[in-house]
Every structure is written in structure tokens, then in C-alpha cells.
N, C-alpha and C positions, 0 to 999 in steps of 0.2 A: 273700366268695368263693363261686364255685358250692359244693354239695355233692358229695361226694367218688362218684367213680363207681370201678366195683372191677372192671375184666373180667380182663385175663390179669396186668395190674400195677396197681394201686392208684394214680390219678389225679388232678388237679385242673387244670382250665384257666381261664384268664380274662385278661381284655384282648384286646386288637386289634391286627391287622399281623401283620409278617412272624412266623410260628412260631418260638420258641425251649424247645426242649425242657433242662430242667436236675436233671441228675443226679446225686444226694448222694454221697458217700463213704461208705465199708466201715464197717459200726456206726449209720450215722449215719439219717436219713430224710426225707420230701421236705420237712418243715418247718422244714427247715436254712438254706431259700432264702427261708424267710417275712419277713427284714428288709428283701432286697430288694424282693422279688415286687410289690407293690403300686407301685410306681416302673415296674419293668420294665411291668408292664401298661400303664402309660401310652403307650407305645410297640411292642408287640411282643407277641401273643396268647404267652403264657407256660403254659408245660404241665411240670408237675410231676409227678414218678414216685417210687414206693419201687421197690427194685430188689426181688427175687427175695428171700425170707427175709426183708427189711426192712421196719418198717411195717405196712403195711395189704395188703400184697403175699401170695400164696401162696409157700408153702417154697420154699426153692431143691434141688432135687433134679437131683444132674448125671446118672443113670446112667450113670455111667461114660464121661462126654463130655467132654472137656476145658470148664475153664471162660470160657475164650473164647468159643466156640463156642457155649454155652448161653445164657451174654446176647448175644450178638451174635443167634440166635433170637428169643429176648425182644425184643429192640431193631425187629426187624426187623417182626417181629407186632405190637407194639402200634403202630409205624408207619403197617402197612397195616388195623390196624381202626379206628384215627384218620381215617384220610385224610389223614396226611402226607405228603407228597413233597418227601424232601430238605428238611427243617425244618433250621434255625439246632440248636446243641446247644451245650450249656455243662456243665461238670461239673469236679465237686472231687473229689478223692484220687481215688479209686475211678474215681467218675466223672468226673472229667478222664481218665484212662486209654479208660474208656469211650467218649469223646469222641474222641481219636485213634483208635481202632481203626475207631468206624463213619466218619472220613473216611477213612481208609484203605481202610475198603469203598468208599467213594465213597457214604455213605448221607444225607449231609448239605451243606450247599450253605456252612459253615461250622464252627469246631469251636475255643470258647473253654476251656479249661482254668486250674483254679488250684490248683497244685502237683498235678499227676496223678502217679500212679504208675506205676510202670515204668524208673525212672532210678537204682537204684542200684547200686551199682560191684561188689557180688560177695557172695559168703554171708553175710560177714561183715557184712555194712550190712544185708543180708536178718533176716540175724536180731536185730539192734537191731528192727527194724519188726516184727517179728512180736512180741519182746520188750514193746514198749510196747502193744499191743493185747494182750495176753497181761492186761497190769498193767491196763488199762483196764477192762477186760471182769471182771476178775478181781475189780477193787475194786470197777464197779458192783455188781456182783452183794451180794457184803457189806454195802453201804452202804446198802440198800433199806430196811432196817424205820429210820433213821435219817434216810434223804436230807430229809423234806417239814422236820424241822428244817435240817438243815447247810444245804439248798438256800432256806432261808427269809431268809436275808441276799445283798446283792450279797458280800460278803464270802466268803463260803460259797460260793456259784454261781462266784467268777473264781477259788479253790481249785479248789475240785471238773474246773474244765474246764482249767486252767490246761496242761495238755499241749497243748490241743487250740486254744486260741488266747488272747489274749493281753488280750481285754476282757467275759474270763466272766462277772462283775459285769453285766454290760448287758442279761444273761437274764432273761426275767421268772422266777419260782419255775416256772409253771407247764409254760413252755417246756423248763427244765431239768430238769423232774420227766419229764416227757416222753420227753427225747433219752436219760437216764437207763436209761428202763424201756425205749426205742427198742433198745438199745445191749446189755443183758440179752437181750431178745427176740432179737438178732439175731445171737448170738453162736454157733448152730453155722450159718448161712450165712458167716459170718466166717470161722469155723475153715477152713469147706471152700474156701472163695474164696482166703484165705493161703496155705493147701495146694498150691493148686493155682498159685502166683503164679510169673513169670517176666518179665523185661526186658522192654519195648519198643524195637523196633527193625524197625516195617517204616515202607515210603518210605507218603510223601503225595503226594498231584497237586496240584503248584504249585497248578493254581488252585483251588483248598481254602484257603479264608484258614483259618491256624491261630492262634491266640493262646495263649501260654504266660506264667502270672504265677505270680509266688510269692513269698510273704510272707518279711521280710525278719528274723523270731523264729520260723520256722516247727523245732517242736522233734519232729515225727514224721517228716515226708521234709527231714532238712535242709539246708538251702539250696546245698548244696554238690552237689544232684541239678540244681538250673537251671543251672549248667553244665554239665552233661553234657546234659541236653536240647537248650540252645543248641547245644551242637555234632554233636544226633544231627537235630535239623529246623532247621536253618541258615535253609530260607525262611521260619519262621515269625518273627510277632513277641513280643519278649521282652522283659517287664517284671519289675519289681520293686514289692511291695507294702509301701511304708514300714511299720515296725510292726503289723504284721499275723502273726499268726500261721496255724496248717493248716489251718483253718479261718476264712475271711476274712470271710465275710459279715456279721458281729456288727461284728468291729473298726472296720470303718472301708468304712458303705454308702455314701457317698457315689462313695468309691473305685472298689470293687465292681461299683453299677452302671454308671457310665463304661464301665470296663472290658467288661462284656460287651454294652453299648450298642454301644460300637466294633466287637465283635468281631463281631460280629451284623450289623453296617451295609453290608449285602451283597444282593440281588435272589435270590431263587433261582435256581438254573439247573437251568430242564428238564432231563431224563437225556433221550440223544439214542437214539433210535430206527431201526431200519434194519429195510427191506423183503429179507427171503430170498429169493431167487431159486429 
């Protein structure tokens, strides 16, 4: 892979073709996408991001801005010092959410998600989700002077991640050490990003191909939020991720990539232009 270039978000591109930009979930960071990434380049210049407090990213600091608004900024900036126009976009939890929102800007010429957030039924399911990142966050933290043992077996590593998907075991140590200390580091953008969290529910313009999947052990949005997605974007398409947990990338890449191969299999389309009079 290139080496990591760091301007307003912390970056990596490589491969060829149509752009597709893929954005991690809440804790998590951009080398969540590295099972697939190497496949997807084969087809598709692949641009990976940490979000805002994530990674290799600067702090997320809202001033007092809602935090839509702040990444959807972010989003829209690192667009235009790329030289994207209307790139492909793929994103999990987090970023699957992310991913609807900039179609619903109209920032992207496509918008794949896997289990994004914004789908669930009222406080009460809000706070299960806050609840489990609460425990996540909480036990990394504790587990640090211990992890490079527990994390030293696959045994250890499909423990340790076992909320977050369903074939932990398949992490190298060092990738887990990683998402680990990822996940510690990013823990007050987390705080303030949950804080600030609210339903999705605005329209998409049909022609935005949307793609909606989600795993079918998913134990932090669970699966009982793909219905309600299915019936809040009706035009989009909606799959199911055999044994896959909330985190899909690991379980099961063959899957995965498909998945956002399809979702992605789209020409860009120019943003149309008009002369003021």
C-alpha cells in the first residue's frame, strides 16, 4: 500500500477505477477495511479514511455544531482536496450512516452500507447501543496491560471481539492489538458522536443506488434494525449477510467484497450545472 498521507483526515488510497471511498464505524478505524481492500483495488481506486478522533485523524471537536453537520464538513473537504467528484462510498455502523447521509446530500454517485446506524425503534434500543459501547470501550481500556497475551491466541482475539463479529479468531494479534488501542484512543469522539446520535430518516434520490446489508449475528444493531431500514428506503437493495456479525469484513471477504463490488457497479454521474441568467 501507499503510505499514509494525513491532511484534514488521515488517508490511504490505492488501486484503480471507479473511486470508492470506505468509512469505518464508531471506535473502530480505517484498517477495519484491510481484509478486503487488496481485492477491491483490483477493481476500483479504494480510498480509506479514519474519521474525526479515529486513528491517525485530528480530534473531533464539534463546537457546538451538531454532529452531522461536522462530518458531513469533514466529508465534503476531504472530497474536494482529493479531487473527488461524487466517488462510490461504502461504510459500516458509523459509516454506513455516513454513507446515507452524503447520498442524501447528493455527494456520491452511490452509497453501500453494512448495518449502518440510524435504525433503531426509540430510547430504549438507543440505550442497549450506547450500553454496549459503554462495555466495549470500558473493558478495552482495562484489558491494555494484558491484551498482547489474551490477544496472542485466535482463541483470545474471537473472545475479545466476539460482540463485534462472529470470526474474531481470524485477526492477526497484531491487527487486534491495533483496533484495540484504535478503540481506547477513540473513546471521547465516541462519547461525543453517541451524544449527539439520532434516527435516520431523510428521502434519497432514486437515482443513488443505495445498498443496505446486514449480518445475520449482528449483536450491536440487531438485525431486527434491517427491517426497519427496508421499510424507511424501500428503493434500496437489501441483503442479508449469512453469519456475519457487525462487523462483516473479517467473517466472511469473499461475501463483503461482492457486496460492495455490486454496490459500486455504477459510472459516476456528473452534478449538472446551469447558466444564471
Amino acid at each position: 500500500m501507499r503510505g499514509i498521507e494525513v491532511t484534514m483526515l488521515a488517508h490511504e488510497r490505492i488501486g484503480s477505477g471507479e473511486p470508492l471511498v470506505l468509512v469505518h464505524g464508531i471506535g473502530h478505524r480505517r484498517q477495519a477495511w484491510y481484509p478486503v481492500v487488496d481485492r477491491l483495488a483490483e477493481q476500483r481506486e479504494v480510498i480509506l479514511i479514519d474519521l474525526p478522533g479515529h486513528g491517525d485523524s485530528p480530534a473531533l471537536v464539534p463546537d457546538g455544531r451538531p454532529i452531522r453537520d461536522l462530518l458531513r464538513e469533514k466529508l465534503e473537504d476531504f472530497f474536494a482536496t482529493q479531487g473527488l467528484d461524487r466517488p462510490h462510498i461504502a461504510g459500516n455502523s458509523l459509516g454506513g450512516r455516513i454513507a446515507l447521509e452524503a447520498a442524501a446530500d447528493d455527494l456520491v454517485s452511490s452509497a453501500t452500507t453494512l448495518a449502518p446506524a440510524g435504525f433503531w425503534r426509540n430510547q430504549v434500543d438507543f440505550a442497549y447501543i450506547r450500553a454496549v459501547f459503554t462495555v466495549l470501550t470500558g473493558a478495552a481500556s482495562l484489558a491494555r496491560p494484558v491484551a498482547p497475551a489474551v490477544l496472542a491466541t485466535p482463541a483470545g482475539r474471537a473472545a475479545a471481539f466476539g460482540l463485534l463479529m462472529t470470526h474474531g479468531g481470524r485477526l492477526t494479534r497484531e491487527a487486534a492489538l491495533g483496533d484495540l488501542r484504535g478503540l481506547v484512543h477513540a473513546r471521547p469522539a465516541l462519547e461525543t458522536i453517541i451524544d449527539g446520535g439520532f434516527p435516520f430518516d431523510r428521502p434519497i434520490d432514486p437515482s443513488i443506488p443505495v445498498t443496505v446489508a446486514w449480518g445475520s449475528r449482528d449483536l450491536v444493531l440487531l438485525p431486527y434494525q434491517a427491517r426497519r431500514a427496508r421499510a424507511a428506503l424501500p428503493q434500496a437493495t437489501h441483503l442479508t449477510l449469512p453469519g456475519c456479525g457487525h462487523v462483516p469484513m473479517i467473517d466472511d471477504v469473499d461475501l463483503v467484497v461482492d457486496v460492495l463490488l455490486r454496490g459500486s457497479d455504477h459510472p459516476r454521474q456528473a452534478r449538472a450545472t446551469y447558466d444564471v441568467a
